[in-house]
C-alpha positions in Angstrom: -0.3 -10.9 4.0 -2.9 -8.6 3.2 -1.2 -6.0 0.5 -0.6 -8.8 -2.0 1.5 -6.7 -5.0 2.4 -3.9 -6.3 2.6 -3.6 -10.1 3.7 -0.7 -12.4 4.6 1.3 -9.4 5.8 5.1 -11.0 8.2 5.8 -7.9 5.9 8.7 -6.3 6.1 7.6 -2.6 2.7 8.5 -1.6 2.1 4.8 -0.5 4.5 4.9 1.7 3.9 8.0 3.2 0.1 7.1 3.4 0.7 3.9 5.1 0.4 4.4 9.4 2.4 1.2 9.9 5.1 1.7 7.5 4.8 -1.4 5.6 5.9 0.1 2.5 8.9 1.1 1.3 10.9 2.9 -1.6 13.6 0.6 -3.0 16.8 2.9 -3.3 18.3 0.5 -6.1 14.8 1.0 -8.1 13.4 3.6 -6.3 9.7 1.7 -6.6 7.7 0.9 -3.8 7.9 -2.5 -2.1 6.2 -5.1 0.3 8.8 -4.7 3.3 6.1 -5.9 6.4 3.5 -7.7 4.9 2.7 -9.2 8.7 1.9 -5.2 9.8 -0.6 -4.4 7.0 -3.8 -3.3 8.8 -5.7 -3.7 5.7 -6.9 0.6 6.0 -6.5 1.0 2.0 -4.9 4.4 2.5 -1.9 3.0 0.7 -4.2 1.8 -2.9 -6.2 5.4 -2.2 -3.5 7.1 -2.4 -1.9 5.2 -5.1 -2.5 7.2 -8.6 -1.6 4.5 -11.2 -3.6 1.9 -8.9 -0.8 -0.2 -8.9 -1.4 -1.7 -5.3 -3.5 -5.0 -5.2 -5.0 -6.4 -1.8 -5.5 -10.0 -1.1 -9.1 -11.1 -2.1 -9.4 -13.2 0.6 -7.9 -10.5 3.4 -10.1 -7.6 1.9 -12.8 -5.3 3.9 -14.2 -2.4 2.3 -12.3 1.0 3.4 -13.6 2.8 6.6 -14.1 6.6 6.0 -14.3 8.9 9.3 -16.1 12.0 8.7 -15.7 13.5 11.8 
């Protein structure tokens, strides 16, 4: 389970639309983000990059450092 927690989440939704396999999702009762697929978390980062309260924490033990194309 990679994306361990998410805490003070603000409701944006650019998580979720930053994540490619849709782990994330906007609770409609809350309307913060939550851990739907932890299993499908491929660990990219593009959901804490694009996080702007940094609210998303990755596991410790499951991180790698974030892999930037340029090209």
């Amino acid at each position: 389970m990679p994306v361990s927690q998410i805490r003070g989440c603000i409701g944006c939704g650019n998580c979720v639309k930053a994540c490619p396999p849709d782990v994330l999702r906007l609770d409609n009762a809350t309307g913060k983000a939550f851990i739907a697929y932890p299993e499908d978390c491929q660990i990219c980062h593009l959901c804490r990059l694009s996080c702007p309260v940094d609210a998303i924490e990755l596991t410790p033990d499951q991180h790698v450092p974030p892999i930037v194309s340029w090209g």
